[in-house]
N, C-alpha and C positions, 0 to 999 in steps of 0.2 A: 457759275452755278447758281448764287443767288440769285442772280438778274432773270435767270429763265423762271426760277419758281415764284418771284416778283410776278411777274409776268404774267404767269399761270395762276395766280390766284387773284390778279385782279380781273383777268378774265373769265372768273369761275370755271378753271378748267382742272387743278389740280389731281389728275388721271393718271395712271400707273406707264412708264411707259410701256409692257406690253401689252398694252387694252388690246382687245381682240377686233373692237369694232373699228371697221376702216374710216366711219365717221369722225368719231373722237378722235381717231388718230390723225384725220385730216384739220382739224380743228386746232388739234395741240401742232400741228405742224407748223400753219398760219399763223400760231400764236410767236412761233420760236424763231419764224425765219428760215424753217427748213427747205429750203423750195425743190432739191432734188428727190424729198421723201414726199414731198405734195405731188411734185407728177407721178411717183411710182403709184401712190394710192389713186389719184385721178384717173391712172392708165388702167388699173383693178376696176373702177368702177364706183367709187367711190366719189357723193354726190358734190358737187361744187358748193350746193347751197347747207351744208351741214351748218347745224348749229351745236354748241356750247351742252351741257345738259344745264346749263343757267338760261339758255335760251336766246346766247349772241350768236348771230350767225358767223361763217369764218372771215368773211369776210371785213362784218367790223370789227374783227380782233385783231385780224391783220393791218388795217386801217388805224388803229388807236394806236398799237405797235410802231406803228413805219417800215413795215417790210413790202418795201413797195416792188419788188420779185415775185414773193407769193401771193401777194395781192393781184398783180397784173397775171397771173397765172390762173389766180381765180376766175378773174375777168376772162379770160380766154375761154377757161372751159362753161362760161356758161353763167355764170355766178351774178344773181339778182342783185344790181348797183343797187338798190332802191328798200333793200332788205331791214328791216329795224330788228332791235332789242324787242325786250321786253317792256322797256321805257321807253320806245319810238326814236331811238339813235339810229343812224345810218351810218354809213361809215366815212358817207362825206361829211355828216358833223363831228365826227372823231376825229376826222383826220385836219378838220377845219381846227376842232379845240383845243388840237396838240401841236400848231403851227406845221403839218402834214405836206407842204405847198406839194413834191410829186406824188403823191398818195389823192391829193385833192384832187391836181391836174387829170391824172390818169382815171380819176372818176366820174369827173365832168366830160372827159373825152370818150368815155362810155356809155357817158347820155345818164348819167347820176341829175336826179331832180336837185336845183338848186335852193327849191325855196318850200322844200318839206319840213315841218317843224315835229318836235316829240312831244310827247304828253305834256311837256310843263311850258308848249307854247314856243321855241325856242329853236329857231334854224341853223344852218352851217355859219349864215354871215354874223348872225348874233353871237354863238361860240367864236368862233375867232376874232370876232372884235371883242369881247370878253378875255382873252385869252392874248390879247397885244400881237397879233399875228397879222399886222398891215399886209406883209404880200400875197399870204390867203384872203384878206378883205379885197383887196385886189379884183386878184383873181377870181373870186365867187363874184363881185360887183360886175365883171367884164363880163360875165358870164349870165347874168341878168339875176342875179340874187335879191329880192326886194328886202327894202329894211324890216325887220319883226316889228310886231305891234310892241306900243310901252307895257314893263310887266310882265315880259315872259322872263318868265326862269332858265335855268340853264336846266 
């Protein structure tokens, strides 16, 4: 119980669960790991690329998370690899700065840009080397990740 509203509030999602909107709902779903309530709202109609009312889309919350079912479920229906925050995160740097390595894989196999940076300069390879996560360095490096300029921030 703690861990879901953990969760939920570093997501900025902290929403009732019967919000009405199938966005929100798809959002708090991604955030939780739900993936059999992510297709029912999916199959409603309910858009892949929802965002947070903080303004993360579902899919980097699922990305930051490691719910890498509803992520790849995202990715199915549609769901923009390439989506930022508010602050220019993607979910491949999420999932690069929280050592994510099937969250990472499954994003670069989506065709996730590997050498997108956010606001403060700062791309997936710079987060996971930041973050000691050698087999995502790895991995984004195989995958043609260039090193970030000196100076960018996380």
């Amino acid at each position: 119980m703690w861990r879901h509203l953990v969760v939920l509030a570093l997501s900025g999602l902290l929403l009732p669960v019967q919000a009405g909107d199938a966005e929100q709902q798809l959002v708090s779903a991604a955030a939780m790991g739900r993936e059999a309530m992510l297709y029912d709202l999916l199959a409603q109609g309910a858009d892949a690329n929802a965002k947070s009312p903080g303004g993360r889309p579902a899919l980097v919350i699922a990305a930051f998370n490691g719910n890498i079912r509803t992520l790849r479920a995202l990715i199915g229906a549609g769901a923009d690899v390439n989506a930022a925050d508010a602050a220019g995160n993607t979910a491949l740097m999420e999932a690069a700065a929280y050592g994510r390595l099937d969250a990472a894989r499954a994003l670069i196999q989506a065709g996730a840009d590997v050498n997108l940076k956010n606001s403060a300069g700062a791309g997936a390879l710079k987060r996971a080397e930041r973050g000691g996560h050698q087999r995502v360095v790895t991995l984004l490096q195989e995958a043609g990740a260039k090193p970030d300029e000196e100076g960018a921030e996380e």
